[in-house]
KEPA-467020 format. One record per residue: x, y negated, z negated of N, C-alpha, C, CB in turn; residue in one letter. Coordinates in pm, whole numbers, plus 50000, padded with zeros to 5 digits. Glycine has a CB too. Layout:
XYZXYZXYZXYZa...
This chain:
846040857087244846390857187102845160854487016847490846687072x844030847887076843160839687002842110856086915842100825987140x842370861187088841190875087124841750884486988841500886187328x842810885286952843330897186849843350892086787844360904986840x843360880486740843000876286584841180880486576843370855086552x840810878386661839470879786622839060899386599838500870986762x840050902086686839980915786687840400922586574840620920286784x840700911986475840880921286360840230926786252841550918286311x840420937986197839210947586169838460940286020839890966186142x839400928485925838600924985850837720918485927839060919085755x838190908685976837130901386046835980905286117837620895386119x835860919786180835050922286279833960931686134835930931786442x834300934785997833740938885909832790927685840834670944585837x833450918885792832810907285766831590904285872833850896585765x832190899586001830880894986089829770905986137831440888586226x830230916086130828690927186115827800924585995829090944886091x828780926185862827590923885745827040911185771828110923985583x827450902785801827130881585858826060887085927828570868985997x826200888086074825120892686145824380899186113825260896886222x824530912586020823210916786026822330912285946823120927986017x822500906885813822100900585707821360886785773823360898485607x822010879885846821460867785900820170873685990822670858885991x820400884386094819160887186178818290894386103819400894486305x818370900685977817080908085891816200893885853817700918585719x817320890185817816800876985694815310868485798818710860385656x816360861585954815130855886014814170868786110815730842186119x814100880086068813110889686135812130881386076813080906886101x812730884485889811540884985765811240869885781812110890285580x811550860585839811030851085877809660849585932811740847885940x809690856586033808680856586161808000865586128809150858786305x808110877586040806910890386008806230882285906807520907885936x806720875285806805770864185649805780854385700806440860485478x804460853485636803760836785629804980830485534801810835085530x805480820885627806460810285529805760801785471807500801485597x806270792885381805600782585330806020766985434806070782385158x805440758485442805460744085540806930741385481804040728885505x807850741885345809050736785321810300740485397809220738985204x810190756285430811120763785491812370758585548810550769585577x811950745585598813300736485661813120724685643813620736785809x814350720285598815840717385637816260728685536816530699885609x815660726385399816460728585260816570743185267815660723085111x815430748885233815100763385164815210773785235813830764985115x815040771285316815770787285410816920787985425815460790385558x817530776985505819070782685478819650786785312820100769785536x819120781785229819110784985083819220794885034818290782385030x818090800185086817970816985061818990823585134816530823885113x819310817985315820490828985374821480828085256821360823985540x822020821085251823190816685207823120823585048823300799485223x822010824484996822160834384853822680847184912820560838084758x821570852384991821850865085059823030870185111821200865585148x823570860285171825200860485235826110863085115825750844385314x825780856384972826880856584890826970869884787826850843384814x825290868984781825050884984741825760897284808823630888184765x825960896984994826390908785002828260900785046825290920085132x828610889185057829430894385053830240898084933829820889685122x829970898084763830070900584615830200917984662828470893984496x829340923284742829170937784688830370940684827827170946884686x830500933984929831640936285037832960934884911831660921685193x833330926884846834430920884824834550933484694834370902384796x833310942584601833470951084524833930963884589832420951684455x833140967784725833930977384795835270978784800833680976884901x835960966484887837100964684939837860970484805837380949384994x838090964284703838700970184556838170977884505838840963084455x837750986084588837250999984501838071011084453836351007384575x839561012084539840571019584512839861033984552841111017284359x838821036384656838851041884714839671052384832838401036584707x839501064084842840221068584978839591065085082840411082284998x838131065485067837421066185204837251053885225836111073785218x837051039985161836691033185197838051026085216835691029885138x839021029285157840971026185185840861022585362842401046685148x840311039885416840791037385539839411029585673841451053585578x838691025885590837531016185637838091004285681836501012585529x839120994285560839920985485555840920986085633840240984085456x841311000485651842760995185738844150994885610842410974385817x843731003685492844721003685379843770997185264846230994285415x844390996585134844030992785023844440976885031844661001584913x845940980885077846860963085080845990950885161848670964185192x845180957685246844480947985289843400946085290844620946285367x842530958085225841220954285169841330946385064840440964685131x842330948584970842590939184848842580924884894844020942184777x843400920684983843840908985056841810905185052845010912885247x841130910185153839880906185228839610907585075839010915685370x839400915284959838390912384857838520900384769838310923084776x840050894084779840140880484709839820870484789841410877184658x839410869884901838870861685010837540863185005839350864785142x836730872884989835430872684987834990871384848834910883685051x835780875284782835330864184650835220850384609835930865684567x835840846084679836230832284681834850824184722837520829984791x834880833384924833920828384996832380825384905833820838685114x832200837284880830750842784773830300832584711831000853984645x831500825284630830830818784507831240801484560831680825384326x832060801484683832000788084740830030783984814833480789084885x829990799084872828520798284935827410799484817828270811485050x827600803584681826920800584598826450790884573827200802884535x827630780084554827460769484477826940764584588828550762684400x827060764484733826200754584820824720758884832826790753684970x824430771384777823090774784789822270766384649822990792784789x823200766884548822200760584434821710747084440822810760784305x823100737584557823060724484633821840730484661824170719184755x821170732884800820330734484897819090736584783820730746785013x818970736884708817920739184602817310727884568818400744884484x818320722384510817750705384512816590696284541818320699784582x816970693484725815680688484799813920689684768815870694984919x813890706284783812820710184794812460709984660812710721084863x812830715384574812930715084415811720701984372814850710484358x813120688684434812220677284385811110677684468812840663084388x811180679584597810280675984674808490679484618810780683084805x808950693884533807640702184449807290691184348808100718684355x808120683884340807590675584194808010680184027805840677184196x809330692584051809650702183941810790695183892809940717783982x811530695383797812550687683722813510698383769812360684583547x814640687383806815750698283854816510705483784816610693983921x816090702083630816940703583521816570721783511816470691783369x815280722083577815230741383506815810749983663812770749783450x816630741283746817600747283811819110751283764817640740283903x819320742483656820490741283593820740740783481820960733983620x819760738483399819840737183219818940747983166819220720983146x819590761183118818900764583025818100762382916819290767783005x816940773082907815850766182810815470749282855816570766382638x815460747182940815000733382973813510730682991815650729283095x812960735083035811690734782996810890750883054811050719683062x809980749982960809230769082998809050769483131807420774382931x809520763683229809350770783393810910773683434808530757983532x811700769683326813340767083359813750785883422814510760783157x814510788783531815160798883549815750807083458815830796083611x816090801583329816950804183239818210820383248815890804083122x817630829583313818270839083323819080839783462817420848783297x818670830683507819460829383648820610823083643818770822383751x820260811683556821440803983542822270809483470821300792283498x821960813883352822990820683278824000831183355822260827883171x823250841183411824170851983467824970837183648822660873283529x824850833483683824920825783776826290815283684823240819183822x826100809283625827430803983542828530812583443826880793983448x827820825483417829060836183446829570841383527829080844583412x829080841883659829870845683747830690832683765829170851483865x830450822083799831330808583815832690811083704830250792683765x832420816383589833580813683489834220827083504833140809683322x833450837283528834290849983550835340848883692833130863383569x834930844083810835750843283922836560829183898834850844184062x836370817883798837270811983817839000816383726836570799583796x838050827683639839490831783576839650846883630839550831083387x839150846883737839950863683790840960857283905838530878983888x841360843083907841940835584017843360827283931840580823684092x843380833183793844220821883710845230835183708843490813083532x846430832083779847340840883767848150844083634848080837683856x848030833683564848840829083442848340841383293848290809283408x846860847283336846420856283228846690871483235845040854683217x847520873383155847890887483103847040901183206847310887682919x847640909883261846630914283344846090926083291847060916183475x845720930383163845060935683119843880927083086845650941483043x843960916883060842730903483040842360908083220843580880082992x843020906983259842510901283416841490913283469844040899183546x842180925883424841360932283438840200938083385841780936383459x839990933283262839020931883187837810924383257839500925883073x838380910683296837800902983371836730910283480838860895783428x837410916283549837140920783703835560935183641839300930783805x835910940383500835200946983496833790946083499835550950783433x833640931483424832990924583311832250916383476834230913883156x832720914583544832100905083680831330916483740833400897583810x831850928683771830820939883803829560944683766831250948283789x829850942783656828540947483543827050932283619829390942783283x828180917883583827320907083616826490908983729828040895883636x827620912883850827100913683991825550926783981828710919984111x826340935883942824930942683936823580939183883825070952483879x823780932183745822200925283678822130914583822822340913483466x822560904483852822570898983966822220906484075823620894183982x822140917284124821700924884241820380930784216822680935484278x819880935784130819050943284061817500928784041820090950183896x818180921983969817330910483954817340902684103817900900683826x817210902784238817260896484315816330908384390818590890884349x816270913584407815480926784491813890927284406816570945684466x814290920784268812650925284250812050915084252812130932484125x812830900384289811670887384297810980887184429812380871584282x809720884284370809170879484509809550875984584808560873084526x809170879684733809630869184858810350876484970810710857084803x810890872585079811470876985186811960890885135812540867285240x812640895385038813090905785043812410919285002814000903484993x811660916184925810620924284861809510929284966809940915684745x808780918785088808240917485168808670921385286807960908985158x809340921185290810020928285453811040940585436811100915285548x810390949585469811340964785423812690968385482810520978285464x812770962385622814410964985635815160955685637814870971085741x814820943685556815570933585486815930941885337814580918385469x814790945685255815150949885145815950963085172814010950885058x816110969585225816830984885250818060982185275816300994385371x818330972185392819950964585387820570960685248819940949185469x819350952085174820200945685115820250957184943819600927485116x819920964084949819470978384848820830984484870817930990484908x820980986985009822530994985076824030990785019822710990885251x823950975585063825090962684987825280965984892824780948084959x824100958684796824370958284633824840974284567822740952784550x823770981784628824030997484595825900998084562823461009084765x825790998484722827541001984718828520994084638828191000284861x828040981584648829200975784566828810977884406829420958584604x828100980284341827890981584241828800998484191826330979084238x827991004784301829251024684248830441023184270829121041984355x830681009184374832251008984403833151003584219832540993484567x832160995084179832520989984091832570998183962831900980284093x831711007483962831661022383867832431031583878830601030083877x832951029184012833851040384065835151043083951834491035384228x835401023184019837051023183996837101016983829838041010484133x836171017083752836011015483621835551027183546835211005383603x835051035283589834671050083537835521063383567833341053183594x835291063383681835321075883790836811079383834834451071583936x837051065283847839121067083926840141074083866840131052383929x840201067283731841341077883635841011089983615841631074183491x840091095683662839461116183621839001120283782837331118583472x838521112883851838411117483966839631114784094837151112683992x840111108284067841111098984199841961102684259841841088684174x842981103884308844271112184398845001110584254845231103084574x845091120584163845901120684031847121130784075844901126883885x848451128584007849591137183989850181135483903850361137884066x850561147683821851291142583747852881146283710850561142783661x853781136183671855411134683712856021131383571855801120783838x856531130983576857541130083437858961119983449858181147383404x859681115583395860461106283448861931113183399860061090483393x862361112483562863931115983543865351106383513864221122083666x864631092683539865871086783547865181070483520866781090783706x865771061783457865611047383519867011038183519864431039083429x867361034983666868721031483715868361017083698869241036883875x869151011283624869140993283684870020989883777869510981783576x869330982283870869860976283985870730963984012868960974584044x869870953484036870320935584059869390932583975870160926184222x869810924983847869760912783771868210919383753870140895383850x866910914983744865870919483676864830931983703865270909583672x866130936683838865150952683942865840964583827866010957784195x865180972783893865500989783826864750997183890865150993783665x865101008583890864901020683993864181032883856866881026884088x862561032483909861761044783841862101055983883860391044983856x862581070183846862771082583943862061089383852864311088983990x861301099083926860151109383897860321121083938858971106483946x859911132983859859861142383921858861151383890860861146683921x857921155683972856911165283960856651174983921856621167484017x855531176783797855631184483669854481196583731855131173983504x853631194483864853121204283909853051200584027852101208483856x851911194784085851851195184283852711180384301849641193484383x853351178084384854111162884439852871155584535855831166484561x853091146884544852161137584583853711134084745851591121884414x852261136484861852531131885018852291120985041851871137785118x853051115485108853311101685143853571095985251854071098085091x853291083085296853761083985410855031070085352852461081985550x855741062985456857231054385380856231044185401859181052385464x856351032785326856041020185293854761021085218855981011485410x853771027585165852461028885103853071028684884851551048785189x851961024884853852331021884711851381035484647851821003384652x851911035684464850781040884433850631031384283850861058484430x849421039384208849571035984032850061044984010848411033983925x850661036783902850981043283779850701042083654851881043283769x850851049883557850281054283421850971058283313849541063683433x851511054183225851811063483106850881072283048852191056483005x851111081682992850521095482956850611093582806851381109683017x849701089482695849761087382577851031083482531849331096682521x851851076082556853231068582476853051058882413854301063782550x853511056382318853391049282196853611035182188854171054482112x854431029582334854261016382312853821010382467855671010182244x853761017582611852901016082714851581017982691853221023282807x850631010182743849061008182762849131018782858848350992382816x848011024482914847421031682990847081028983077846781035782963x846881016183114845821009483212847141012983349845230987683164x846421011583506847341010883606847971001783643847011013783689x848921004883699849800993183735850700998883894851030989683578x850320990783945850670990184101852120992584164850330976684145x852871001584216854130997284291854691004484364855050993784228x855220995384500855371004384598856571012684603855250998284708x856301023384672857501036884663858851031184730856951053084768x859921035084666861251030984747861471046884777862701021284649x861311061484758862001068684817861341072984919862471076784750x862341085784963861581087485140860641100285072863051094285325x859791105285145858721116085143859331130085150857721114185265x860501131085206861271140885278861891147785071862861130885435x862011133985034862551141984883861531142084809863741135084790x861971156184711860981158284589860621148784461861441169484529x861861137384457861821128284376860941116384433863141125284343x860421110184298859821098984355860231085084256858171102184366x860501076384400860991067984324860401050984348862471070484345x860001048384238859721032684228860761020184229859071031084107x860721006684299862041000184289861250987584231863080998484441x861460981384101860540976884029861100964483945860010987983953x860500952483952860900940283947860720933083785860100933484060x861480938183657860880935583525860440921683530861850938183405x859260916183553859270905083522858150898483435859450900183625x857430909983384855720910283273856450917983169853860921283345x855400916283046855880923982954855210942382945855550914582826x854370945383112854630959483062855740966983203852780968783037x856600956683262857550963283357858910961683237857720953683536x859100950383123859850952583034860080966383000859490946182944x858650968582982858660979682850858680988382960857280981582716x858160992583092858491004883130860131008683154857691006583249x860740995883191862280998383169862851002683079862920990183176x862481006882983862821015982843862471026682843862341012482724x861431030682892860931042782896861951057082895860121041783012x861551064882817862841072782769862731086582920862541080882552x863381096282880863801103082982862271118682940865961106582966x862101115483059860881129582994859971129482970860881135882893x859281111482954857921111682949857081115483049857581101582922x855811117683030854431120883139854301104683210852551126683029x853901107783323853541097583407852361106283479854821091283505x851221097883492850101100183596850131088683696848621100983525x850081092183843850201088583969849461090784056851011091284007x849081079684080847361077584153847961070584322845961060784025x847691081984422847841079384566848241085584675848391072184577x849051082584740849381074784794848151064584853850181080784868x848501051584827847601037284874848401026584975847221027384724x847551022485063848091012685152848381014985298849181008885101x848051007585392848541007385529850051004885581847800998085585x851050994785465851980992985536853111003985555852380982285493x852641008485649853841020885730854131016185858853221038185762x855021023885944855631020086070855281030786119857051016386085x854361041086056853501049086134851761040686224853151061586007x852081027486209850951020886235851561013286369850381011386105x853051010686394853401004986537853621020986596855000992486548x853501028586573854171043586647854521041486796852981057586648x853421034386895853511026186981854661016987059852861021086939x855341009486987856731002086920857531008186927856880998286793x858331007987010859941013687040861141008786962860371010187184x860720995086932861650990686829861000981686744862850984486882x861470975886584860800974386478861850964086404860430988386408x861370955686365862040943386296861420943986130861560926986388x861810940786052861990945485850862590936185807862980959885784x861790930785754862450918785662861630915185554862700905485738x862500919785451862290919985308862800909785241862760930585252x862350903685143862800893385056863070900184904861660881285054x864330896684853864130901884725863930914384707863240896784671x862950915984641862320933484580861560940284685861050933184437x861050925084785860180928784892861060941885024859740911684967x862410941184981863050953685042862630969485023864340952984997x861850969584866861310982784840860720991084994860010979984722x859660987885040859030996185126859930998485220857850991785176x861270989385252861790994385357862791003785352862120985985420x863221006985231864221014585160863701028285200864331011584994x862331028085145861311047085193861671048385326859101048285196x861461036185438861291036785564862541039085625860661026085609x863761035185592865171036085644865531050085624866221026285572x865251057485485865591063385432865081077485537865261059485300x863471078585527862891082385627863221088585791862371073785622x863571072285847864271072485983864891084485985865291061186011x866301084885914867261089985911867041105285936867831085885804x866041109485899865821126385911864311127886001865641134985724x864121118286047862941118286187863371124186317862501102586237x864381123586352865041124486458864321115786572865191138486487x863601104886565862841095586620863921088086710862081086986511x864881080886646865741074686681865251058586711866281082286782x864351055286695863591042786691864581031786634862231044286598x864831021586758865671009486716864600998186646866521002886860x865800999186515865520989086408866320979386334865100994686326x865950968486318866850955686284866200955286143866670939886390x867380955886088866390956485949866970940585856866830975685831x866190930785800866840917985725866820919085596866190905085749x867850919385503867550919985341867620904485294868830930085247x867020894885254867070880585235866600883785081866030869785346x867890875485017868180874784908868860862384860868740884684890x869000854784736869130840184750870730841184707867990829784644x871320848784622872640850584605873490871384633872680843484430x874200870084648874890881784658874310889984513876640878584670x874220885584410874290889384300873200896284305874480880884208x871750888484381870200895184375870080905884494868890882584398x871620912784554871260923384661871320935684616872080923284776x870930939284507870820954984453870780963884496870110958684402x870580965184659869750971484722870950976384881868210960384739x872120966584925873190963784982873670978285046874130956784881x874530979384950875400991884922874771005584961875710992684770x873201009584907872421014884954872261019785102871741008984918x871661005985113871321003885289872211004485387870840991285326x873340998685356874751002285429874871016185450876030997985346x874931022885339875771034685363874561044785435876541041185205x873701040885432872271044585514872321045185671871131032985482x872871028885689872631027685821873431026585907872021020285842x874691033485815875471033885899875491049785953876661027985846x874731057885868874811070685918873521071486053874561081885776x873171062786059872511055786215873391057486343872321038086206x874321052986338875221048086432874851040086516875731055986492x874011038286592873721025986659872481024586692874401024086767x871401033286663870191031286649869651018386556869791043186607x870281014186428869941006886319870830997586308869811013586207x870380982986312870980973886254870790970586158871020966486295x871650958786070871350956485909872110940185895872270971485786x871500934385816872240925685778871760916185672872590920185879x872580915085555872360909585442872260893485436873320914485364x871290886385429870990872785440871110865185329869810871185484x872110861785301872010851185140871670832385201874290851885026x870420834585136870060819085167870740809785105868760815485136x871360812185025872310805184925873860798884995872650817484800x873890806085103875450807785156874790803885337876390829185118x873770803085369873370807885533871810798385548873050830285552x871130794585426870070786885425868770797685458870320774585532x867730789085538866850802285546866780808685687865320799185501x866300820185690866380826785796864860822685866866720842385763x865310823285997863650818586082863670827586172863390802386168x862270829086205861880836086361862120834386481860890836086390x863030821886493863520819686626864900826586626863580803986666x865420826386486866970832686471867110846186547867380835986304x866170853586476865770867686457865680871186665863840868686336x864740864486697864470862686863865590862386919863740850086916x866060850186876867480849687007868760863486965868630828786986x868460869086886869460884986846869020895186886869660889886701x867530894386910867160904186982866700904087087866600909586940x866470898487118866170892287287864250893187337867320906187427x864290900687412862760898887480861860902487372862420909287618x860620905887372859560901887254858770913587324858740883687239x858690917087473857890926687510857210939287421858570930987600x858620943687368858000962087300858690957987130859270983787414x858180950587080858890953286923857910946286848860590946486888x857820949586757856910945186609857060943886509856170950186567x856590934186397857390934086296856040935486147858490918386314x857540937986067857080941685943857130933985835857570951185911x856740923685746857400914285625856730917485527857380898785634x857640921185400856880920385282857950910085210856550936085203x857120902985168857390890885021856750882384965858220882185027x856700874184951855580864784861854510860584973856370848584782x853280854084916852570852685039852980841985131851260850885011x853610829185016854240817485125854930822285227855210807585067x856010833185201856700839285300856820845485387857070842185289x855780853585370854930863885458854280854585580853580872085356x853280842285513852210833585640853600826785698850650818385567x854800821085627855700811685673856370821485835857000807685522x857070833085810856920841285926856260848186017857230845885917x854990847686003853580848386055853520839386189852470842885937x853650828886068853280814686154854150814786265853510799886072x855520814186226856610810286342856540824286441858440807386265x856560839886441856770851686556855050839486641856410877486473x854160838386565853030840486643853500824586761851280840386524x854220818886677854480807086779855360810486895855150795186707x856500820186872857210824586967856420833487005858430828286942x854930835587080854410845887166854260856287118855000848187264x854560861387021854390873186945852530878486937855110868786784x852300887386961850690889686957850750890886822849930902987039x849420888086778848850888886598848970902486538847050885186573x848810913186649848230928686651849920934186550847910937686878x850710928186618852030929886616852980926286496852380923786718x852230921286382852960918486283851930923386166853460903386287x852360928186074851830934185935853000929685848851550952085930x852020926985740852740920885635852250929285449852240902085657x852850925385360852720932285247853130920585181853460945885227x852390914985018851960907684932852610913984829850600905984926x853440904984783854150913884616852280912484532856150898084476x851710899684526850670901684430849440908084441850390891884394x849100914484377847870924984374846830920084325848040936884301x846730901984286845820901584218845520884184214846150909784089x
């Protein structure tokens, strides 16, 4: 179990850029004359800039909303996942690099103040720090869920631009990198990419990107704050596979913004309609619930790994959705049904009252045209408490050939994570999906 966690493809992405960055860094060690300070303080100092530098332009890739680099990740859903993690990492290893500065700093006899106080005296960094305490304030509010996500994404733009003066200004100072050529060519490669990644999906995405465009046929309300987007294609339809998300867009309307907005497909691929199953709970899923009959929609995708074209392997398949988190499995049931696959599936709808199962009636009359390939069963925690992974086990018995699928909040997602992997479950064997994108 230990071996496939490690085997997993963020991880094995991360520790290549780690490694290689770490073995350029001490080549350029041993090819330049260092200075006598080099250790304890100042070299690891410098790795550790270096490390945060590329992993900033790793973590700009990953959200690039890329195709090609989509399937680098292993999906969008989980490069996204790895790019709020390597953001994090970046500017945790930042701040320990400006620590590591310190020592040697004083040790020169220099006031530590022109490490940290602008205009502090004429040897002060001043431009370092500045762009260096915007990134600190830009990533601590691209992490505040609470801000409007047109701010947020404003945010994210506005940190790109930073990262690049930050990349640009680090390649031309003196020293290890400038001096040793396939240190600087690595780290030219990094910043490079993450910087076009960051041009990409701020310039380039809305005119260049997997665009379609659909028009809206219908919007059904469901359970209590869901509703059902239906689309229909005003020239080419967009291919899909069941469980993958896309954006979406209003097309000049008068009271939707333009900007994208994320959500995964509830219909199957097999129909010409496309349909979103969509949770009003911001003020622009309000307003798309109004949206009149006939407007333009632009539709950017299909995005994401979570399909059950990824266990194909898997003879049988376990689904358990929380809430809205039932969307992807709705495409996937729906799907089944005209595969002629016949693939046994237990599918869980966990919902906290009868009232929040919108989705019920649906799935029933779905799976029952299964006949005994598909199980189903509606979980009200309200009436039954919560459902666990040992439940799920003892109904289905051996663990040998089956895999599972969870989308819902992230507590919920690691909370069933945690428990299959305790019942023996391999890591390889469970994929999960994040309602938040951000």
């Amino acid at each position: 179990m230990a071996l496939n966690r490690l085997l997993r493809r963020e991880v094995i992405i991360v520790g290549l850029v780690t490694i290689i960055t770490t073995k350029l860094w001490l080549m350029a060690k041993f090819a330049t004359v260092q200075p006598a300070d080099l250790w304890p303080w100042r070299g690891p100092s410098q790795l550790l800039g270096l490390l945060s530098l590329v992993y900033m332009g790793l973590a700009l890739m990953a959200g690039a909303r890329s195709r090609t680099l989509e399937s680098i990740f292993g999906g969008l859903d989980r490069a996204v996942r790895l790019h709020k993690k390597l953001g994090r990492w970046a500017m945790i290893i930042l701040f320990i690099h400006l620590l590591m500065l310190i020592p040697p700093w004083q040790a020169a006899g220099k006031p530590v103040g022109d490490l940290f106080i602008p205009w502090y005296s004429p040897t002060a960094r001043t431009p370092d720090i500045l762009v260096t305490y915007a990134l600190f304030i830009l990533a601590f509010l691209a992490y505040n869920k609470s801000l409007p996500y047109a701010r947020w994404l404003g945010i994210h733009q506005l940190f790109g631009a930073l990262y690049t003066f930050f990349f640009i200004h680090i390649i031309f100072v003196p020293g290890s990198i400038t001096e040793f050529e396939p240190l600087s060519t690595w780290i030219v490669i990094v910043g490079a990419a993450g910087s076009l990644s960051w041009l990409y999906r701020i310039l380039f995405f809305k005119r260049f990107g997997p665009r379609y465009r659909y028009a809206v046929q219908a919007v059904n309300d469901t359970a209590n704050e869901s509703f059902d987007l239906v689309l229909v294609p005003t020239e080419r339809r967009m291919n899909y596979d069941p469980g993958t998300f896309a954006f979406i867009s209003a097309v000049d309307h008068p009271t939707l913004p333009a900007e994208l907005h994320p959500f995964t497909i509830s219909s199957t691929p097999v129909n010409r309609e496309l349909r979103f199953s969509i949770r009003a709970v911001g003020d622009y899923t309000q307003a798309l619930r109004k949206i009149e009959t006939g407007a333009a929609m632009d539709i950017y995708g299909p995005f994401g790994g979570f399909t059950p074209n990824h266990f194909v392997r898997y003879r049988r398949l376990v689904l358990i959705g929380a809430g809205i988190g039932i969307t992807p499995f709705l495409s996937m049931l729906a799907y089944e049904l005209t595969n002629n696959d016949f693939r046994r599936i237990w599918l869980y709808y966990i919902v906290r009252t009868p009232e929040d199962a919108g989705y019920d009636e649906e799935i029933r009359a779905r799976y029952q045209q299964a006949d005994s390939y598909i199980d189903y069963e509606l979980w009200i925690t309200k009436q039954k408490g919560r459902l666990t992974a040992q439940q799920i086990h003892e109904s289905i018995g051996d663990i040998d050939d089956y895999a599972v699928m969870l989308c819902g909040t992230t507590p919920f997602n690691k909370a069933f994570t945690k428990q299959f992997l305790e019942l023996g479950l391999p890591r390889e064997r469970i994929i999960s999906e994040d309602f938040a994108f951000r």
